[in-house]
C-alpha positions as CSV (number, residue, x, y, z in Angstrom):
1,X,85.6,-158.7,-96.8
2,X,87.8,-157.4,-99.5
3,X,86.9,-157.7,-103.0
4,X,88.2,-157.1,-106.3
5,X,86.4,-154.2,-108.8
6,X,87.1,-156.3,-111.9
7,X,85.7,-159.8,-110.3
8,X,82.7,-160.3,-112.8
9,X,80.6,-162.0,-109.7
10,X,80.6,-158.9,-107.6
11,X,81.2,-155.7,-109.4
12,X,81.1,-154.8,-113.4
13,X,82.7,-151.5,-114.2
14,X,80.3,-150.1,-117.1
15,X,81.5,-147.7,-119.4
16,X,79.3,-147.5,-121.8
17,X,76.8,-146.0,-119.3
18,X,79.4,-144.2,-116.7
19,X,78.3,-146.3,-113.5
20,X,79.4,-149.1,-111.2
21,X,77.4,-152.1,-112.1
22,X,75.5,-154.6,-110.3
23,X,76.2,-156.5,-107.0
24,X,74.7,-159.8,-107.1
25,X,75.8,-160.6,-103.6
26,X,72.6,-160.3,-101.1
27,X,73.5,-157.6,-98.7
28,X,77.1,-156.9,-99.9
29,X,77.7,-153.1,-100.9
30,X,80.6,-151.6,-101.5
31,X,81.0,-148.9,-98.9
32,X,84.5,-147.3,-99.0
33,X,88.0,-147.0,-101.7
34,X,90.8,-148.5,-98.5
35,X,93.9,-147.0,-101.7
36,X,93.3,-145.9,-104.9
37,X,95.7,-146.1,-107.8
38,X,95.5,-145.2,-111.0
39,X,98.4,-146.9,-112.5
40,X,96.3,-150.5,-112.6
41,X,93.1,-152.1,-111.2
42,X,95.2,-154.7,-109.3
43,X,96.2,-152.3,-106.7
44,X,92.7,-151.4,-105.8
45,X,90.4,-152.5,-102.9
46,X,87.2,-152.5,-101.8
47,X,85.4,-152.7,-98.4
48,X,81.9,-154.3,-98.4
49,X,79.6,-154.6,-95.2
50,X,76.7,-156.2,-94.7
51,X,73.4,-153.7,-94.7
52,X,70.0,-155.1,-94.2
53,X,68.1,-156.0,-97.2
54,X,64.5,-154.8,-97.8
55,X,63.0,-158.0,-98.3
56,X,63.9,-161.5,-98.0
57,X,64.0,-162.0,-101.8
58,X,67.6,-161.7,-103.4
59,X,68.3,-158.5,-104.7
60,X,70.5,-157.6,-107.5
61,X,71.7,-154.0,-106.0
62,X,71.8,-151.5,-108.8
63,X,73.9,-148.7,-108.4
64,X,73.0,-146.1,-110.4
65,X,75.1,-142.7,-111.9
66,X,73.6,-139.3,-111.2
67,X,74.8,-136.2,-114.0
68,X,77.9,-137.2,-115.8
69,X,78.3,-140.7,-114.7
70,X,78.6,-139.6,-110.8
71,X,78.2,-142.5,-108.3
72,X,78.0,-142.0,-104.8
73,X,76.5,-144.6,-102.6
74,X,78.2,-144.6,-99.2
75,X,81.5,-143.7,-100.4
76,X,81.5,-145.3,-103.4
77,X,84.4,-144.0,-106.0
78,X,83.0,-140.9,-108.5
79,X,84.0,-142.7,-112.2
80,X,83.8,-140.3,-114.7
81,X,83.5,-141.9,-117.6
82,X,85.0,-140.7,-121.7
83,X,85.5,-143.1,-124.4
84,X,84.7,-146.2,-122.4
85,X,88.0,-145.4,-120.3
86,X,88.3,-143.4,-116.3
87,X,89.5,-140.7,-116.8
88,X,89.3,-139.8,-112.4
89,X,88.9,-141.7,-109.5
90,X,88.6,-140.2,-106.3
91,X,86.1,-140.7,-103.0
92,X,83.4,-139.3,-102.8
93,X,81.5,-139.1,-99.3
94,X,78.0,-139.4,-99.3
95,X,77.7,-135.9,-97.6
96,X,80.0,-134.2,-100.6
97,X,77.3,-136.3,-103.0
98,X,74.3,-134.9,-101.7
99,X,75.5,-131.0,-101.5
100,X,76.7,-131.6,-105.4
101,X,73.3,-132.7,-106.1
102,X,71.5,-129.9,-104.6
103,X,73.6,-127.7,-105.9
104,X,72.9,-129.2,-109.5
105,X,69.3,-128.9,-108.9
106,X,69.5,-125.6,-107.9
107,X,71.0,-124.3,-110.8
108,X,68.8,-126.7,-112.8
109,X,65.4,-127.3,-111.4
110,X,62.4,-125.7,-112.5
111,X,59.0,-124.7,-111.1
112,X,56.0,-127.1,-110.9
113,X,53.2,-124.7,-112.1
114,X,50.6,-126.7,-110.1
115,X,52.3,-126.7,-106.7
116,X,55.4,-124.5,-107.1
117,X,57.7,-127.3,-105.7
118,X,60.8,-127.6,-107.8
119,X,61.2,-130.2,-110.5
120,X,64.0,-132.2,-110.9
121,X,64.6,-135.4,-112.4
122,X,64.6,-138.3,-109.9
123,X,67.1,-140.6,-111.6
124,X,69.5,-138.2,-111.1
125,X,69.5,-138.5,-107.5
126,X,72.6,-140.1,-105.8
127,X,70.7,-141.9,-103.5
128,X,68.9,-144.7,-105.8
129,X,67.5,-148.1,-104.4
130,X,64.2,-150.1,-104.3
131,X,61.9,-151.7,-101.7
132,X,59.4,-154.1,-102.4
133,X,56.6,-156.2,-101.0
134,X,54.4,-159.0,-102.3
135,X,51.0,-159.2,-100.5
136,X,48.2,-161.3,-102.0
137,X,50.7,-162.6,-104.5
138,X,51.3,-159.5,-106.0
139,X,54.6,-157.4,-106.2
140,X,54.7,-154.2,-104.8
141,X,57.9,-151.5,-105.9
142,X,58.9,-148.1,-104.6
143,X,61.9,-146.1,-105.2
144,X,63.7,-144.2,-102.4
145,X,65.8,-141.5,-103.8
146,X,66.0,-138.0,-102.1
147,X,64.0,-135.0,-102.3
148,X,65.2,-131.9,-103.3
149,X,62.2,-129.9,-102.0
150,X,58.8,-130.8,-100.0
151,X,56.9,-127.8,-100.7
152,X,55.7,-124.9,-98.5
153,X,52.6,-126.3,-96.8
154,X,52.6,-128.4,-93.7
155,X,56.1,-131.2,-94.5
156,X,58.2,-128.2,-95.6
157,X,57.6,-126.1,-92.9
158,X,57.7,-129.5,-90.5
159,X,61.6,-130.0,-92.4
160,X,62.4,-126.6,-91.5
161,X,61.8,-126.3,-87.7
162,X,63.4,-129.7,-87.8
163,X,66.6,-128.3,-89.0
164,X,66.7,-125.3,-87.1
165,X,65.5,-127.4,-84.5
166,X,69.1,-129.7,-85.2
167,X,71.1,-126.4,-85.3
168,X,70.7,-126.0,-81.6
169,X,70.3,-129.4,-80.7
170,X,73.6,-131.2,-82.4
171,X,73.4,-134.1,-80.8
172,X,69.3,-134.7,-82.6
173,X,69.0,-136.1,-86.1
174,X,65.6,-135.0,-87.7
175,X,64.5,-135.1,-91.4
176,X,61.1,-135.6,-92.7
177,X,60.4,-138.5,-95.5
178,X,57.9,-137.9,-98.0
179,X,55.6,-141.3,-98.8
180,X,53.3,-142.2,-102.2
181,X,49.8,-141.8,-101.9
182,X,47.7,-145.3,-101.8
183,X,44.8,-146.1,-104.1
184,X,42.2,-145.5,-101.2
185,X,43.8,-142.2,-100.4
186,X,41.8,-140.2,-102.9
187,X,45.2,-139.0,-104.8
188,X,44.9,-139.3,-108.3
189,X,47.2,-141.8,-110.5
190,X,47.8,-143.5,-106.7
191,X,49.2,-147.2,-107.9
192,X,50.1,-149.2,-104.5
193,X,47.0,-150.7,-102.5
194,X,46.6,-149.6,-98.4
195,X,48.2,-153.0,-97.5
196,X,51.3,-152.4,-100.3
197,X,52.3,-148.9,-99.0
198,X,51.5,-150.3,-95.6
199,X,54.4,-152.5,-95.3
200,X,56.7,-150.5,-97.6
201,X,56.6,-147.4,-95.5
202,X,57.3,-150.1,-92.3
203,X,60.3,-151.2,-94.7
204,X,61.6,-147.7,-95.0
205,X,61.4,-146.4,-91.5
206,X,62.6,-149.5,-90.4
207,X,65.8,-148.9,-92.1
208,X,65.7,-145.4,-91.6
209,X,65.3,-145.9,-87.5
210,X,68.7,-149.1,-87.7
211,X,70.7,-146.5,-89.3
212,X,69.6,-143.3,-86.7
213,X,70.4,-145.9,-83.9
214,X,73.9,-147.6,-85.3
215,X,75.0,-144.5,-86.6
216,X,74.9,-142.9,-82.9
217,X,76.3,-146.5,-81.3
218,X,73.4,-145.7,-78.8
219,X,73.9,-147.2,-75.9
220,X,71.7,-144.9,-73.7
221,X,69.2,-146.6,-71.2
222,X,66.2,-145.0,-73.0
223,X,67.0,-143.9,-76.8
224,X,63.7,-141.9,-77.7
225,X,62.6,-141.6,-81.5
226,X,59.9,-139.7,-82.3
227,X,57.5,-140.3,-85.4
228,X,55.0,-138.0,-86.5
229,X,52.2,-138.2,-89.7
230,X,49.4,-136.0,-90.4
231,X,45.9,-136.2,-90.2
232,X,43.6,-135.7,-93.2
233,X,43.9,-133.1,-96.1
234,X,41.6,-131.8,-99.2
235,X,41.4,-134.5,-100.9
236,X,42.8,-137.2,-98.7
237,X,39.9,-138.2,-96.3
238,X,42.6,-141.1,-95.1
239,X,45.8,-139.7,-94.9
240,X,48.5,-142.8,-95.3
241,X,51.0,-141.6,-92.4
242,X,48.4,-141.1,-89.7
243,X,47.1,-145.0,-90.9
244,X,50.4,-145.6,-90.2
245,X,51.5,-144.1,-87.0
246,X,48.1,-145.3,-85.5
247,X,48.5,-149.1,-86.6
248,X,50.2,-150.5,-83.7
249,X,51.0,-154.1,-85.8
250,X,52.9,-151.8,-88.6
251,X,54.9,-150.6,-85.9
252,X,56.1,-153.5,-84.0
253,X,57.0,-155.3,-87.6
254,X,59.1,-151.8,-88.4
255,X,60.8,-152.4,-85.4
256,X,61.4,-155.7,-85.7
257,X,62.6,-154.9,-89.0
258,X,65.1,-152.2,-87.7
259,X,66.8,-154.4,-84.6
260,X,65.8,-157.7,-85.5
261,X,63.0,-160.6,-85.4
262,X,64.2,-161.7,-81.7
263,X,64.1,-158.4,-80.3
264,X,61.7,-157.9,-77.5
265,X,59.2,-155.3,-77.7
266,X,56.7,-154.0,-75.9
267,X,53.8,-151.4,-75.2
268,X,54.0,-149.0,-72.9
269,X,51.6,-146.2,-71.7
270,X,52.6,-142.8,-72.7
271,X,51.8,-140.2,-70.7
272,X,50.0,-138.8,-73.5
273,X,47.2,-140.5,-74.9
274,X,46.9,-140.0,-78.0
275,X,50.2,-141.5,-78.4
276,X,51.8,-144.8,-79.0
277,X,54.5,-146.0,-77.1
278,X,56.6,-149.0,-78.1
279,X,59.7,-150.1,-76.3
280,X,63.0,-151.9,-77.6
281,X,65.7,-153.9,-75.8
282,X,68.6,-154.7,-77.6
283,X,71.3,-156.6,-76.9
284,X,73.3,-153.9,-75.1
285,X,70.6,-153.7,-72.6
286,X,69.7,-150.7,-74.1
287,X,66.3,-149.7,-74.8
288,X,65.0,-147.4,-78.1
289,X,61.6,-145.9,-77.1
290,X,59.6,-145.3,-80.2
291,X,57.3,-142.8,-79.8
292,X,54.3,-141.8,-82.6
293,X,52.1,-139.0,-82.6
294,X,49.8,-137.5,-85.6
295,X,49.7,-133.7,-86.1
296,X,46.0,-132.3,-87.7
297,X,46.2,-129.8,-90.3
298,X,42.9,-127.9,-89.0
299,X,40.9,-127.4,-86.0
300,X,39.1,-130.7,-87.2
301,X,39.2,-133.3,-89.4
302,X,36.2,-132.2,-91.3
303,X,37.9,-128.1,-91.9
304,X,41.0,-129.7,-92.8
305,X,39.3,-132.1,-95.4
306,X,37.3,-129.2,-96.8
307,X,40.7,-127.0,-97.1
308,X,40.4,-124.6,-93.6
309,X,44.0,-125.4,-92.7
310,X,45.9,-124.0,-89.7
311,X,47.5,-120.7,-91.2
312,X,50.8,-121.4,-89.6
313,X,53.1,-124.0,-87.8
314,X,52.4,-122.5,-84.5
315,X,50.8,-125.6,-83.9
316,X,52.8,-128.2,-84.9
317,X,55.3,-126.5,-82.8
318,X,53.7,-126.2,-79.6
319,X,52.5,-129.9,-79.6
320,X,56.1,-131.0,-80.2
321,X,57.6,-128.9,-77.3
322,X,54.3,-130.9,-75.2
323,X,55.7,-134.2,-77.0
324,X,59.0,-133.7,-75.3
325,X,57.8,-132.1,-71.8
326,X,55.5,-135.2,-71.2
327,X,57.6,-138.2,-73.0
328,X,61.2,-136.8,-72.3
329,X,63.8,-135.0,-74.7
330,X,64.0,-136.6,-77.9
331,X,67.6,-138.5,-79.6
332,X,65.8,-138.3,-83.0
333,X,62.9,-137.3,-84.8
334,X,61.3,-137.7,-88.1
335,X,57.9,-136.7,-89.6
336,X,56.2,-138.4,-92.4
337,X,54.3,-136.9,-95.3
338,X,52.4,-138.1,-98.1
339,X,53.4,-137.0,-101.4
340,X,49.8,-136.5,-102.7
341,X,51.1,-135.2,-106.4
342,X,53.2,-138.1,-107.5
343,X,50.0,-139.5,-109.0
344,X,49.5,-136.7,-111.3
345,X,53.6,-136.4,-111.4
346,X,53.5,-140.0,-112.7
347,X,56.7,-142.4,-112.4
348,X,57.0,-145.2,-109.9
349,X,55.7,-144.8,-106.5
350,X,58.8,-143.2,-104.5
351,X,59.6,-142.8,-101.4
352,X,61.4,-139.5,-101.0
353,X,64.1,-138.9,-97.8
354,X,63.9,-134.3,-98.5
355,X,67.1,-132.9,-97.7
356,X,66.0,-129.3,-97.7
357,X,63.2,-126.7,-97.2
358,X,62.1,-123.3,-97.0
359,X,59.6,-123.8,-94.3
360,X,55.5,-122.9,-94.7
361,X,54.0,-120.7,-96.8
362,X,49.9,-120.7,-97.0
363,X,48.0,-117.7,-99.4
364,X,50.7,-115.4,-99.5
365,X,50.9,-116.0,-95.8
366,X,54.3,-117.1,-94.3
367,X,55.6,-118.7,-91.3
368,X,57.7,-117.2,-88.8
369,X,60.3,-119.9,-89.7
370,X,60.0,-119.5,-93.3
371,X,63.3,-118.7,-95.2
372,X,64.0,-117.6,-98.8
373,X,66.9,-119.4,-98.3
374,X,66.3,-123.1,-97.8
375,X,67.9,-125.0,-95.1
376,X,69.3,-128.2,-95.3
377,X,69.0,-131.2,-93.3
378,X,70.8,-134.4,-95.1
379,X,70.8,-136.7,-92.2
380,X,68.4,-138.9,-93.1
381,X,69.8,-139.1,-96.8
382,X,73.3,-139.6,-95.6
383,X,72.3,-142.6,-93.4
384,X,70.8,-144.3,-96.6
385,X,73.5,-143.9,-98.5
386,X,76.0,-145.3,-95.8
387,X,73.9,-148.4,-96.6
C-alpha cells in the first residue's frame, strides 16, 4: 500500500510542532522512506503495513517528535523542522533512534533523589503510543514509551543478566518491561484498578510476544518464551506481575491477542510446578510454548514484604538456569516489573519497555553482574517501534 505524505486522509506534515501527524487509518503505520527526494513531495513514497491495534476501538495513531522535532517510529523519516519548512530528510532506523535517545539522556538525565534512577522526560522518548481498555464502562489509558533506566534493585539487575545473557546467546531476545502499579497494590498515586492493569499488561505482552515471534519467522516445532514477575515487596503485599503470570485466563487472552482469536491453545504440565505452561499452534504447524514463572525477592513472602530482600541475584539466576534444564532452552525471555514510584512520579500510568541497566545494587552491596557502565538491550524497544 503506497501512500502519499501530503494526502490530508492519511498523513499531515506539522511544522509548527516538528512531527509527522496523525494516521487516521486503523492499523496503517508508516514503516519505511522506499526514495527520498528533496527536490518535491511528489517523488516521495511511503510503505504502510498493517500492525495489530491495541483494542478494537479506532485509533487515531499519534506519532510524536522526541528533542528537536526527531521522529522515529519504525523507520519513519527524521524531519527537522525551522521556519515551518524541512530543512533534512533522511531514514532513520528504529535501532539508530533509540541509541540517539540514550545518548541524549545520558548527557541530560538527572538523579531521582528518592531512588537514584535517572530522570528523564518521557515525551521525549521515540517510542510513543497508547493502549487502552474499558471494563465496567470505564476507559482505562497507559502509555508505552521506553525506559532509560530500571534501577538497581531486583528489574535492573534481572535486565542485566538478560543482556549479558543475549551476548552469548545471539540467537535469544530478552528485555524486561517495567508495568504501573494498580490501586490495590499499595503504591501510592496508583490510578488503574486490578482488572484495568490486568488486561492492559495482557495488551502489552501480547504485542510484545507477536513481534518476538514474527520478527524471528519462527517456524521451530516448539518456540519457548519465557515470562517471569516477582513476588511481593515493601509495600506491595500484591505485586501486579506475579497476579499476572499466575492468572491462567490473562494468559490465554495475551495469547490469543498475540496470534490470533482462532488459535488453539492449550495447558500443558510443566515439569515444574510452580509453573504455567501454555501451548500455541499456529498456522505453520508450529507451536510457541509460553512458559511463566514468578521469582521471590526474599526467603518468604512475609521477609520480602517487611524489606529482608535476597542480597544478590544469585538467586534469580540459579532458578533461571533450573527453568531451562527442566522446560528446555529458551528462544526468548522477558521479565516483568512493576514500576512502584510512578505514583509518586505522577504522569499517566506507563508502561515502560527499559533498554539499559547497570545490574543490582542493595546497601552499598553489589552484584557480581553489576557494571558502572550500563549495558544495553533494545530488543524489545526496537520490536515496538517496527510496529
Amino acid at each position: 500500500m503506497v501512500l502519499e505524505p501530503r494526502d490530508p486522509d492519511t498523513l499531515a506534515y506539522l511544522p509548527e510542532r516538528g512531527l509527522l501527524g496523525t494516521i487516521t487509518r486503523i492499523g496503517d503505520v508508516a514503516r519505511a522512506a522506499q526514495s527520498v527526494s528533496t527536490s518535491g513531495a511528489s517523488e516521495q513514497r511511503w510503505t504502510c503495513a498493517k500492525i495489530q491495534c491495541s483494542s478494537p476501538s479506532t485509533r487515531n495513531f499519534a506519532l510524536k517528535g522526541a528533542i528537536g522535532g526527531v521522529l522515529a517510529l519504525g523507520g519513519i523519516m527524521e524531519e527537522e523542522v525551522r521556519n515551518g519548512k524541512k530543512s533534512q530528510e533522511k531514514l532513520l532506523m528504529p535501532i539508530e533512534a533509540l541509541r540517539r535517545y540514550l545518548a541524549r539522556a545520558e548527557q541530560s538525565a538527572e538523579r531521582d533523589i528518592n531512588d537514584a534512577r535517572l530522570w528523564f522526560p518521557r515525551e521525549q522518548s521515540p517510542l510513543q503510543e497508547q493502549v487502552e481498555t474499558e471494563i465496567g464502562g470505564r476507559l482505562a489509558r497507559a502509555m508505552v514509551v521506553a525506559g532509560i533506566d530500571p534501577g538497581t534493585f531486583f528489574c535492573g539487575g534481572l535486565l542485566r543478566h538478560l543482556s549479558l545473557l543475549s551476548i552469548g546467546r545471539q540467537d535469544i531476545i530478552s528485555g524486561l518491561i517495567h508495568v504501573p502499579p494498580h490501586l490495590e497494590s499499595c503504591c501510592d498515586g496508583a490510578l488503574l484498578t486490578r482488572a484495568e492493569l490486568l488486561d492492559l499488561t495482557s495488551l502489552v505482552l501480547g504485542r510484545t510476544l507477536a513481534g518476538i515471534v514474527e520478527g524471528t519467522q519462527a517456524n521451530h516445532q516448539a518456540f519457548k518464551i519465557l515470562v517471569t514477575g516477582y513476588g511481593p515487596f515493601f509495600p506491595a503485599r500484591e505485586n501486579p506481575t506475579e497476579l499476572f503470570c499466575r492468572n491462567s485466563a490473562a494468559l490465554v487472552t495475551t495469547l490469543q491477542r498475540a496470534f490470533g482469536d482462532d488459535v488453539s491453545i492449550m495447558r500443558r504440565t510443566a515439569p515444574i510446578e510452580e509453573v504455567r505452561c501454555h501451548v500455541v499452534v499456529l498456522e505453520n504447524g508450529g507451536e510457541v510454548e509460553l512458559f511463566t514463572d514468578v521469582f521471590p525477592l526474599g526467603k518468604t513472602d512475609l521477609d520480602a514484604i517487611e524489606g529482608r530482600y535476597y542480597e544478590d541475584m544469585s538467586s534469580v539466576r540459579e532458578r533461571l538456569s533450573f527453568l531451562e534444564m527442566s522446560c528446555g532452552e529458551m528462544n526468548a525471555m522477558v521479565g516483568l516489573g512493576v514500576d512502584s514510584q510512578q505514583g509518586r512520579i505522577g504522569g499517566d500510568p506507563t508502561f515502560l519497555i527499559e533498554t539499559q541497566a547497570q545490574g543490582f545494587e542493595l546497601k552499598g552491596r553489589r552484584d557480581e553482574e553489576f557494571s558502572l557502565t550500563p549495558s544495553q538491550n533494545l530488543s524489545l524497544a526496537e520490536i515496538w517501534m517496527r510496529g
